[in-house]
ChimeraX commands (.cxc) that place a marker at each C-alpha (Angstrom):
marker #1 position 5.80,-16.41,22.90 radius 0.5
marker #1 position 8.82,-14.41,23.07 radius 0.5
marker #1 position 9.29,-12.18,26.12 radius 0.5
marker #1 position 9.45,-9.00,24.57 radius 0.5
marker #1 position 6.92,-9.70,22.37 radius 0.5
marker #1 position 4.70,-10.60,25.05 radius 0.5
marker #1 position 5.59,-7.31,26.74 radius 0.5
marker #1 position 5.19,-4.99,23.47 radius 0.5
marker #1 position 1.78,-7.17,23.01 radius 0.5
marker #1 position 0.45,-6.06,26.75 radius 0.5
marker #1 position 1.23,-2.26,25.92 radius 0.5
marker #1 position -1.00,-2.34,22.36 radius 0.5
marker #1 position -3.35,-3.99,24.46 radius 0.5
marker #1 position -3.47,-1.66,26.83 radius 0.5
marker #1 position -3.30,1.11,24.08 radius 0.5
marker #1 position -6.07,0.30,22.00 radius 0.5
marker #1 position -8.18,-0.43,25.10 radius 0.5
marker #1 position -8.09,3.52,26.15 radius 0.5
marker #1 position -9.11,4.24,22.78 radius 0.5
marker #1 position -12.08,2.96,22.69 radius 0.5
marker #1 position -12.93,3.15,26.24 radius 0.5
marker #1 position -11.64,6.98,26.25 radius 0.5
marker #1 position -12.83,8.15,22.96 radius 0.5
marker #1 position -16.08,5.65,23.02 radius 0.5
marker #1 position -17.04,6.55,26.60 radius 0.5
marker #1 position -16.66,10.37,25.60 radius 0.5
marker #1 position -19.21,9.94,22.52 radius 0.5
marker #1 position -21.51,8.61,25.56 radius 0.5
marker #1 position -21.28,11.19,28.01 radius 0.5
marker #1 position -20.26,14.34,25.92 radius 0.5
marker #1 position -23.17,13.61,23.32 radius 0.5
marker #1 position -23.07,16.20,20.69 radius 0.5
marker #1 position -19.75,18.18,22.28 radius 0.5
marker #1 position -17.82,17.82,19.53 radius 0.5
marker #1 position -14.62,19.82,20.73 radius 0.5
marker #1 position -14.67,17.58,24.08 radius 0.5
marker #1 position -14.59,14.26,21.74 radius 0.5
marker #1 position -12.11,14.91,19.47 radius 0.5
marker #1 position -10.18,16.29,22.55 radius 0.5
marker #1 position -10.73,13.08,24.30 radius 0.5
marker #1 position -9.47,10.79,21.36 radius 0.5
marker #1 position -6.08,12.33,21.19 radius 0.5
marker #1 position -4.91,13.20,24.10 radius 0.5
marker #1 position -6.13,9.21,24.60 radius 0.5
marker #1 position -3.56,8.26,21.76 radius 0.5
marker #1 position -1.32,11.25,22.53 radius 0.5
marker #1 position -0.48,10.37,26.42 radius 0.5
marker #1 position -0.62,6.53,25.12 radius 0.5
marker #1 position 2.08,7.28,22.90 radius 0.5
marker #1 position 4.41,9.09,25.19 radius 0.5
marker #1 position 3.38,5.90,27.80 radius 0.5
marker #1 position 4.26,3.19,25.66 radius 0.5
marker #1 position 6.38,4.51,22.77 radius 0.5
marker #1 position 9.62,2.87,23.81 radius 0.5
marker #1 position 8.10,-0.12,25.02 radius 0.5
marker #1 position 5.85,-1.41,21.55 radius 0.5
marker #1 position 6.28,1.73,19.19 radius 0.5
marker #1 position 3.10,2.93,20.34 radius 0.5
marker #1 position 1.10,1.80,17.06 radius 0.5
marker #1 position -2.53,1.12,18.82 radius 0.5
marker #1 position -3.53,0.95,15.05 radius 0.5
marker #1 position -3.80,-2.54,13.17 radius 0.5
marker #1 position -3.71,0.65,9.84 radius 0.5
marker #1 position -0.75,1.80,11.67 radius 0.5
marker #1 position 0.71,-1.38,11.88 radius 0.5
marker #1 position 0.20,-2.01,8.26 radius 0.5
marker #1 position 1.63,0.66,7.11 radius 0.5
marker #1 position 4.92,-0.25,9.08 radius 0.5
marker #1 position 4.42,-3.92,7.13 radius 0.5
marker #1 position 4.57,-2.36,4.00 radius 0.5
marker #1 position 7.72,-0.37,4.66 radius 0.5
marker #1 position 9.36,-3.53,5.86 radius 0.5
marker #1 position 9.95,-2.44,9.43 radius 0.5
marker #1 position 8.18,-4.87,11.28 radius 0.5
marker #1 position 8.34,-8.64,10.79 radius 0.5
marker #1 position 4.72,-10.51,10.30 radius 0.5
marker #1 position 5.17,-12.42,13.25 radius 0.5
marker #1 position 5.18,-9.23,15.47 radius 0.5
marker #1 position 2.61,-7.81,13.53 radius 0.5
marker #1 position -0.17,-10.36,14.07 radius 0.5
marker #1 position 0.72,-10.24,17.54 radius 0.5
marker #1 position 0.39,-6.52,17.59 radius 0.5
marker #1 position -3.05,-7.15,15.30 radius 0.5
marker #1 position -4.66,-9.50,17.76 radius 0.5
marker #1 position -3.59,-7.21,21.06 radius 0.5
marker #1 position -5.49,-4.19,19.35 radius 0.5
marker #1 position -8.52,-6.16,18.44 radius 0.5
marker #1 position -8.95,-7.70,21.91 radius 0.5
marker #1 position -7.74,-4.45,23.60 radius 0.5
marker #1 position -10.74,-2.54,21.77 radius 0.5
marker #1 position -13.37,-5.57,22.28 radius 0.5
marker #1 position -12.75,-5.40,26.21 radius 0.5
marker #1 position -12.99,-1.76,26.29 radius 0.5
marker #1 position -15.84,-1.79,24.52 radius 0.5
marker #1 position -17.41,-4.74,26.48 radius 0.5
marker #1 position -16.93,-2.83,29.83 radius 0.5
marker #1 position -18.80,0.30,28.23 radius 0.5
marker #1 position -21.38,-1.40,27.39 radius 0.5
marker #1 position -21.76,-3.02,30.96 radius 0.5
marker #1 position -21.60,0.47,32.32 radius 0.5
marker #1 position -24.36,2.18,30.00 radius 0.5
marker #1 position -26.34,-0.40,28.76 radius 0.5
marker #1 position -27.02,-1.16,24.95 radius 0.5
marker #1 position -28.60,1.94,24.41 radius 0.5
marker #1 position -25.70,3.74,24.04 radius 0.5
marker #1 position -24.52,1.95,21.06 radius 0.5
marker #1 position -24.21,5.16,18.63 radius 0.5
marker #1 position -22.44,6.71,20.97 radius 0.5
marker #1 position -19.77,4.56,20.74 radius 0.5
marker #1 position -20.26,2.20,17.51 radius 0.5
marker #1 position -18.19,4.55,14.63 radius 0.5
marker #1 position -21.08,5.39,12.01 radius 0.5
marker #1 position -21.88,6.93,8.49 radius 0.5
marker #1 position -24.39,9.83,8.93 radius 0.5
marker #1 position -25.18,12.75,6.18 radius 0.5
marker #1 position -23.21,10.86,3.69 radius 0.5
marker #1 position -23.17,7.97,1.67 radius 0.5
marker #1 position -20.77,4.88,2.52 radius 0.5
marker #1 position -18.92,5.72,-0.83 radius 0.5
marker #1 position -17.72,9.20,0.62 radius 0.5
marker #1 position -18.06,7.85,4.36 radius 0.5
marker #1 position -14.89,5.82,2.62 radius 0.5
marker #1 position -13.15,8.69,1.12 radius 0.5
marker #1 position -13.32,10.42,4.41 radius 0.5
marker #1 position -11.95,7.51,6.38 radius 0.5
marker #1 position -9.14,7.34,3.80 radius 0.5
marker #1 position -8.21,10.74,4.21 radius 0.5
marker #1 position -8.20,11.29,7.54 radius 0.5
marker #1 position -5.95,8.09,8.20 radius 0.5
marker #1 position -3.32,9.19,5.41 radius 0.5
marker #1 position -3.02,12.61,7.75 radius 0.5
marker #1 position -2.98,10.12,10.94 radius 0.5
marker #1 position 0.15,7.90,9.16 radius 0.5
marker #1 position 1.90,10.55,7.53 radius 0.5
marker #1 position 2.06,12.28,11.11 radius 0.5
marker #1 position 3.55,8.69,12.81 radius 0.5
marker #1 position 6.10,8.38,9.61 radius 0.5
marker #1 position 6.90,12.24,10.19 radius 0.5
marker #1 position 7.49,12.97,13.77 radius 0.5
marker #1 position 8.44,9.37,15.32 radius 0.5
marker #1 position 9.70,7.68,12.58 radius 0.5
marker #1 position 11.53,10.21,10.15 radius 0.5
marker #1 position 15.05,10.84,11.86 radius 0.5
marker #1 position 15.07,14.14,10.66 radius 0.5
marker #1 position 11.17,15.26,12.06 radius 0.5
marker #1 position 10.25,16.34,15.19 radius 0.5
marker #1 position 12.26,15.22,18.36 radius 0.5
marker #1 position 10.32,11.27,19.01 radius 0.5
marker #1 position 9.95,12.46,23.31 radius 0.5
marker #1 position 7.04,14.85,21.84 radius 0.5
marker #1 position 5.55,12.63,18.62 radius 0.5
marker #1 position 2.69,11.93,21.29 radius 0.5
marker #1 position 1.46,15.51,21.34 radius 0.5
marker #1 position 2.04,15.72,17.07 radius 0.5
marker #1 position -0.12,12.91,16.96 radius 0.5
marker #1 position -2.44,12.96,19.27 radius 0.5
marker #1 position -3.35,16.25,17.66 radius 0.5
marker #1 position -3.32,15.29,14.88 radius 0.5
marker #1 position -6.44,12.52,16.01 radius 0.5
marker #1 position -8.10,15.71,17.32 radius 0.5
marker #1 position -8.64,17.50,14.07 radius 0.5
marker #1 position -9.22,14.51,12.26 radius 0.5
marker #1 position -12.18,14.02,14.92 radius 0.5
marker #1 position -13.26,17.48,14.20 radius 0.5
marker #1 position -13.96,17.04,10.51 radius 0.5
marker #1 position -14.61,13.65,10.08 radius 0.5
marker #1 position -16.35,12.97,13.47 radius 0.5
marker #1 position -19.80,13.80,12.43 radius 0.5
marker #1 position -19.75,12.32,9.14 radius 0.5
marker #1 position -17.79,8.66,9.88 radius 0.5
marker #1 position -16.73,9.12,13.87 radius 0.5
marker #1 position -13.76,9.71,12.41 radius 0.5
marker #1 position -12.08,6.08,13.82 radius 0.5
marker #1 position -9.49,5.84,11.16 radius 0.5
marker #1 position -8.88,2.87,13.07 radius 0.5
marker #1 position -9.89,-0.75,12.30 radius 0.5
marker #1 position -9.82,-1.39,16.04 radius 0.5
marker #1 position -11.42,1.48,17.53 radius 0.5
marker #1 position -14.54,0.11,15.21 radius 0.5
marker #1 position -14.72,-3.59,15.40 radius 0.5
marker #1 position -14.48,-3.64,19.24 radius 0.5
marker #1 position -17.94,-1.92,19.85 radius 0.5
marker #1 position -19.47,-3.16,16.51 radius 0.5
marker #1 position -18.81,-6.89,17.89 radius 0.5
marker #1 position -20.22,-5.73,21.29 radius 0.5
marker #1 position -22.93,-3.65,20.42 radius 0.5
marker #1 position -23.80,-5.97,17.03 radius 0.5
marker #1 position -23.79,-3.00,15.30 radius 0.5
marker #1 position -22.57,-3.61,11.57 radius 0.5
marker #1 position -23.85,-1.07,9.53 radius 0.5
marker #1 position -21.13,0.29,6.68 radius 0.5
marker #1 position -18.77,-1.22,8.61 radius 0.5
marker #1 position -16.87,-2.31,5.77 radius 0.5
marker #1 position -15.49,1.08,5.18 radius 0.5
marker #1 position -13.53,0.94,9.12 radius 0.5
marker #1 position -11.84,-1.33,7.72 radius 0.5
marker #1 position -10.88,-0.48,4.01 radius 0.5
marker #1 position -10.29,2.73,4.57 radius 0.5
marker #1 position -7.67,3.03,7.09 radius 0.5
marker #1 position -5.80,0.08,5.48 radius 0.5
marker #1 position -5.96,1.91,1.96 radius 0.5
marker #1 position -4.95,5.18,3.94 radius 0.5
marker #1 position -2.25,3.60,6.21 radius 0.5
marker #1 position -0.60,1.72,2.94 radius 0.5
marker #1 position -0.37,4.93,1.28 radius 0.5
marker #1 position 0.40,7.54,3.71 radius 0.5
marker #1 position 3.39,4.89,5.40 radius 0.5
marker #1 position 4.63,3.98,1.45 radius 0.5
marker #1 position 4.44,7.32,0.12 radius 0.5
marker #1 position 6.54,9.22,3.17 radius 0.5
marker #1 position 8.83,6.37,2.78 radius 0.5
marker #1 position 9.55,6.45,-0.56 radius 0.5
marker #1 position 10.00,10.13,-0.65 radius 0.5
marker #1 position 11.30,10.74,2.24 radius 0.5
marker #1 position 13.09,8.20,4.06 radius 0.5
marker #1 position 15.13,6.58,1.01 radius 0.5
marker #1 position 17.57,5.03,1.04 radius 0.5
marker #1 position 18.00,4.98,4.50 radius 0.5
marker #1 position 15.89,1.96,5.78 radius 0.5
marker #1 position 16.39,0.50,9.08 radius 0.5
marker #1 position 16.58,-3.40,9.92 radius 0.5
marker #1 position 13.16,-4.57,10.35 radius 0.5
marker #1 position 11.63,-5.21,13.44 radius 0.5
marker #1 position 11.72,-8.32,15.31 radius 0.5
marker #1 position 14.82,-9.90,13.39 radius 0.5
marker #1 position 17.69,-10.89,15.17 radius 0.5
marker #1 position 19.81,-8.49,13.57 radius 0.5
marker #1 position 17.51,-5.75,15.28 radius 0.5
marker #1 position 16.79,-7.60,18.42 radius 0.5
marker #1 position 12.91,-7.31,19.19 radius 0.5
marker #1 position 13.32,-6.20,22.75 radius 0.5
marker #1 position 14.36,-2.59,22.45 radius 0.5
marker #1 position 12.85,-0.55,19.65 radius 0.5
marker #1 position 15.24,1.34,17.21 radius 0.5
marker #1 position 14.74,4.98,16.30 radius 0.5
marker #1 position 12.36,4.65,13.33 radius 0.5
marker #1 position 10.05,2.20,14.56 radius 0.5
marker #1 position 7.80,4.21,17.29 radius 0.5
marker #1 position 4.84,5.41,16.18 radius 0.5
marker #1 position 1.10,5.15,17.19 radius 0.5
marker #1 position -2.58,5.47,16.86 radius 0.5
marker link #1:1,2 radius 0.2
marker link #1:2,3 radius 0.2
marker link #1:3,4 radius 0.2
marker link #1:4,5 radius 0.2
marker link #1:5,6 radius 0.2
marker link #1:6,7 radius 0.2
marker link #1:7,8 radius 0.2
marker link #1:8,9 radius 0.2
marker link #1:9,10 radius 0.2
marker link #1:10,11 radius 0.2
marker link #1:11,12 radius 0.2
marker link #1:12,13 radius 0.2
marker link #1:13,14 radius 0.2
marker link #1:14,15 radius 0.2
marker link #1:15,16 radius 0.2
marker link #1:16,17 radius 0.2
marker link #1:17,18 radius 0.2
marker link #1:18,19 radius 0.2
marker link #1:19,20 radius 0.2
marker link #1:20,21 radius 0.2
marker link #1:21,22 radius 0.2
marker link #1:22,23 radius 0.2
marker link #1:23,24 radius 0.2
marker link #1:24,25 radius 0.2
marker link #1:25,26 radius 0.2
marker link #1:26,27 radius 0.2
marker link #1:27,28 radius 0.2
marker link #1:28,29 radius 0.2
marker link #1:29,30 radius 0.2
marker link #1:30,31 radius 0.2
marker link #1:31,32 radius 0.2
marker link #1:32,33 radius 0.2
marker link #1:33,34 radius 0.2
marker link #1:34,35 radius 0.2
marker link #1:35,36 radius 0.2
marker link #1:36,37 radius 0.2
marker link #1:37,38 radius 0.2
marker link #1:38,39 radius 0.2
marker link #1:39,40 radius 0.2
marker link #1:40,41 radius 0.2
marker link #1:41,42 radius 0.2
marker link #1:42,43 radius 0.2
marker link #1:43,44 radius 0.2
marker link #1:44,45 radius 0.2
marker link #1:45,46 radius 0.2
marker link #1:46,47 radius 0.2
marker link #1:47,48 radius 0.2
marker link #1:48,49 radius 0.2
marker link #1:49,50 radius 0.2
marker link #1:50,51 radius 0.2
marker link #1:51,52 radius 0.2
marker link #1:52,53 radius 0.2
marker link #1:53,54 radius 0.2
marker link #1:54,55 radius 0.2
marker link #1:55,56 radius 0.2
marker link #1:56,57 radius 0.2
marker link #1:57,58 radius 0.2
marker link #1:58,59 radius 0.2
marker link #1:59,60 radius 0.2
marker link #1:60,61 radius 0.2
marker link #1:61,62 radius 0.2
marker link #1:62,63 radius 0.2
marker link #1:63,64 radius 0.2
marker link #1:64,65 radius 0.2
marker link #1:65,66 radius 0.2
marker link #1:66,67 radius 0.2
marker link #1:67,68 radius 0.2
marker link #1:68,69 radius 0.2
marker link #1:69,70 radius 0.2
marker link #1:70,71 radius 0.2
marker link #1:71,72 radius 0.2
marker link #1:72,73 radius 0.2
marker link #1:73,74 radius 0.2
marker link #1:74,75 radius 0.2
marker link #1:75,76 radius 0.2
marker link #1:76,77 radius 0.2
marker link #1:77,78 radius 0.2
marker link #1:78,79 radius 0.2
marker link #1:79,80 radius 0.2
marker link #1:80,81 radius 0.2
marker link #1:81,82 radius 0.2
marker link #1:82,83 radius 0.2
marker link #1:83,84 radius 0.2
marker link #1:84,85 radius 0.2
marker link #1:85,86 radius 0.2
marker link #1:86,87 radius 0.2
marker link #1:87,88 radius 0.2
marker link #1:88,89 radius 0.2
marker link #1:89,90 radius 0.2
marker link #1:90,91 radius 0.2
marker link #1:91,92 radius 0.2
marker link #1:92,93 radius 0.2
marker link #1:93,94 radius 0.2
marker link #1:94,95 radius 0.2
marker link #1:95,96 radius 0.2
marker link #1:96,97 radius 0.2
marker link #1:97,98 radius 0.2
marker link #1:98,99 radius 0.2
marker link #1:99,100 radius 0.2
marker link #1:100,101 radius 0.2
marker link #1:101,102 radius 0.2
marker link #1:102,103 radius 0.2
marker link #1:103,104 radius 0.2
marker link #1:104,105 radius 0.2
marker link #1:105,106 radius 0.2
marker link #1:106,107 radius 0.2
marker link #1:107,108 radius 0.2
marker link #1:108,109 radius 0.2
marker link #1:109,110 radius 0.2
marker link #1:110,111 radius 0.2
marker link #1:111,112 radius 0.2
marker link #1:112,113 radius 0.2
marker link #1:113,114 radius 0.2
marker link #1:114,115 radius 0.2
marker link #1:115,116 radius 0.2
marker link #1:116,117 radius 0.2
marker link #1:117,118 radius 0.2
marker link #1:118,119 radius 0.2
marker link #1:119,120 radius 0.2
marker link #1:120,121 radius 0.2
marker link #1:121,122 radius 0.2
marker link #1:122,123 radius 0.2
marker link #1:123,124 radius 0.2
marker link #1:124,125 radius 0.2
marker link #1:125,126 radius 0.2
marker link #1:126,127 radius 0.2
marker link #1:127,128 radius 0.2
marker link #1:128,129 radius 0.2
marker link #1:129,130 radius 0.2
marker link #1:130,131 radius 0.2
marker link #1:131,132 radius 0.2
marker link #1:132,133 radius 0.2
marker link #1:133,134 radius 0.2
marker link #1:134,135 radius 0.2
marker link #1:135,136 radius 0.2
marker link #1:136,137 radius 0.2
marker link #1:137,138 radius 0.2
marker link #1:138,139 radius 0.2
marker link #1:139,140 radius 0.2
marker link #1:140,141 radius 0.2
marker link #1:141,142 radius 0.2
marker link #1:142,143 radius 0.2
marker link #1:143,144 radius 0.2
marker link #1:144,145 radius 0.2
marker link #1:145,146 radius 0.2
marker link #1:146,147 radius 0.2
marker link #1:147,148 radius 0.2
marker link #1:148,149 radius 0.2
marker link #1:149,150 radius 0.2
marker link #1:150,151 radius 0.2
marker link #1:151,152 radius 0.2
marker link #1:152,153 radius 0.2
marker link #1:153,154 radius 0.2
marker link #1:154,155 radius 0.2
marker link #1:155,156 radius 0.2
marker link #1:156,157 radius 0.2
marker link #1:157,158 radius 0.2
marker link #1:158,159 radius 0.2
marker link #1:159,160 radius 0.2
marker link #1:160,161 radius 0.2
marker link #1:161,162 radius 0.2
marker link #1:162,163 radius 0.2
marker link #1:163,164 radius 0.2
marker link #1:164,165 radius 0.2
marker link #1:165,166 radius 0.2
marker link #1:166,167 radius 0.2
marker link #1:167,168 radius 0.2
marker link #1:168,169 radius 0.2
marker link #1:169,170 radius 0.2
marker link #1:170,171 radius 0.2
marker link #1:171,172 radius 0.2
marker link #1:172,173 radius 0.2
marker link #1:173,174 radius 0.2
marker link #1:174,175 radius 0.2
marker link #1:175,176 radius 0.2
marker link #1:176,177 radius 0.2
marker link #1:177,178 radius 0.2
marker link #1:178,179 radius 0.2
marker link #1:179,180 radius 0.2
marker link #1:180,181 radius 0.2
marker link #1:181,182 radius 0.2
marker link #1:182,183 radius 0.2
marker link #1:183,184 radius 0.2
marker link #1:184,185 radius 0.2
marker link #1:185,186 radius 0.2
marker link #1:186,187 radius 0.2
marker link #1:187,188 radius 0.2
marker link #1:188,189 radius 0.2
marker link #1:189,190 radius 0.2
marker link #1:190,191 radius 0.2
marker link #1:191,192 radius 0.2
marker link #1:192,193 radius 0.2
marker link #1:193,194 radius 0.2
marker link #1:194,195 radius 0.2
marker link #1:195,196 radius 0.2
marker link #1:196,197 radius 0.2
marker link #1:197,198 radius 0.2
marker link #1:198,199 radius 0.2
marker link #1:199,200 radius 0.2
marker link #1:200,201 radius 0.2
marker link #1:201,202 radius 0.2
marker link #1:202,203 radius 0.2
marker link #1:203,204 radius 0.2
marker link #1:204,205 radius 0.2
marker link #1:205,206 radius 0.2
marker link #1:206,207 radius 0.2
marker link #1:207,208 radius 0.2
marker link #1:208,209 radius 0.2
marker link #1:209,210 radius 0.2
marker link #1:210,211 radius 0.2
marker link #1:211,212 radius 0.2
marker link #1:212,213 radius 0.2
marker link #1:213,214 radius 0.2
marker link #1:214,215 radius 0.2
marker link #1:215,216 radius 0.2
marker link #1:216,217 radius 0.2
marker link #1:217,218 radius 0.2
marker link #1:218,219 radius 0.2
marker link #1:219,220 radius 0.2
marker link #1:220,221 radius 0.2
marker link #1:221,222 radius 0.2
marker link #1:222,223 radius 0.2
marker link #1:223,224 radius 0.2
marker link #1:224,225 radius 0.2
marker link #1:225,226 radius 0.2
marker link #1:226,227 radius 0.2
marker link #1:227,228 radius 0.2
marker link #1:228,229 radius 0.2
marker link #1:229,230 radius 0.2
marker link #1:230,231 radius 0.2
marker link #1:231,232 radius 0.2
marker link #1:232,233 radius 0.2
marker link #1:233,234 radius 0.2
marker link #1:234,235 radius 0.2
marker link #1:235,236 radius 0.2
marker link #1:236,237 radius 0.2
marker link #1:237,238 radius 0.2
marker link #1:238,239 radius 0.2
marker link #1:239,240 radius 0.2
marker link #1:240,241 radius 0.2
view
């Protein structure tokens, strides 16, 4: 494997796995403290962001990731690599909190549909992602948003209030990741479908919509050709969570 895709590889690892561990562990050991959750699921993503930003583009997100797929700035190659770093950064994470609380514990960290039906549990999911991506394409992708040194804080916060509307009704994971770790761990399946449908329906259109009105016609290389280089990223390509 290329070098820098090794290295880019290592930081989604290493991003995903606070995630879950971070925003999992918190649904252990702050139970029903809403506030404390959602504030321990972004500033997870948020400081993860600022961390590793310049180093993978700080996506932590197989949705995010997607999204940057459709918009053509990131090659497949990288993406797959980025793909299987999430997934086996959120499987260890969620491996080592079971280990330190025991089965038991699996609501607590397994993302699941309660008060609603699957159908809306969807919706929700879908929802909340599109605000997760549009914030990404917005502050650390759009030239013209926010300065990219504070996109962290923009969407970490962004994680935050998701977590605070959508956290008792889905968990709120918008995040294919953050669910299939602890689902494969805990073998915990159920309406587990919608982790993954609805953040990549969400992602596709949040990252394709801010494109096409937005950012048009001014589309960067994509990432990981040799015209870009894959080693340093380009402004446009950080994002998230």
């Amino acid at each position: 494997m290329d070098q820098s895709i090794s290295r880019r590889s290592v930081a989604e690892f290493i991003g995903a796995f606070t995630l879950v561990f971070i925003g999992g562990g918190a649904g252990v050991v702050a139970g029903s403290d809403l506030v404390a959750v959602a504030l321990a699921n972004g500033l997870a993503i948020g400081l993860m962001v600022s961390n590793f930003g310049h180093i993978s583009g700080g996506h932590f997100n197989p949705a995010v990731t997607l999204g940057f797929v459709a918009t053509r700035r990131i090659t497949w190659p990288l993406a797959v690599a980025y793909w299987i770093s999430q997934l086996l950064g959120a499987v260890a994470a969620a491996g080592l909190l079971r280990w330190i609380f025991n089965s038991s514990v699996a609501l607590g960290v397994v993302p699941h549909v309660s008060h609603i039906s699957a159908g809306k549990g969807l919706v929700v999911e879908i929802i909340l992602t599109i605000f997760l991506v549009l914030a990404v394409f917005a502050t650390a992708v759009d030239p013209g948003g926010a300065f990219k040194s504070i996109a962290g804080l923009g969407i970490g916060l962004t994680i935050s209030i998701d977590v605070l509307m959508g956290g008792p009704l889905t968990g709120a994971a918008m995040n294919p990741a953050r669910a299939f770790g602890p689902q494969l761990i805990f073998n915990s399946w159920s309406d587990g479908w919608i982790y993954y449908v609805g953040p990549a329906i969400g992602g596709v259109i949040a990252a394709v919509g801010y494109d096409w009105l937005y950012l048009r016609p001014n589309r960067p290389s994509v990432v990981g050709t040799p015209e870009s280089g894959v080693a340093e990223p380009r402004p446009g390509d950080t994002a998230l969570s």
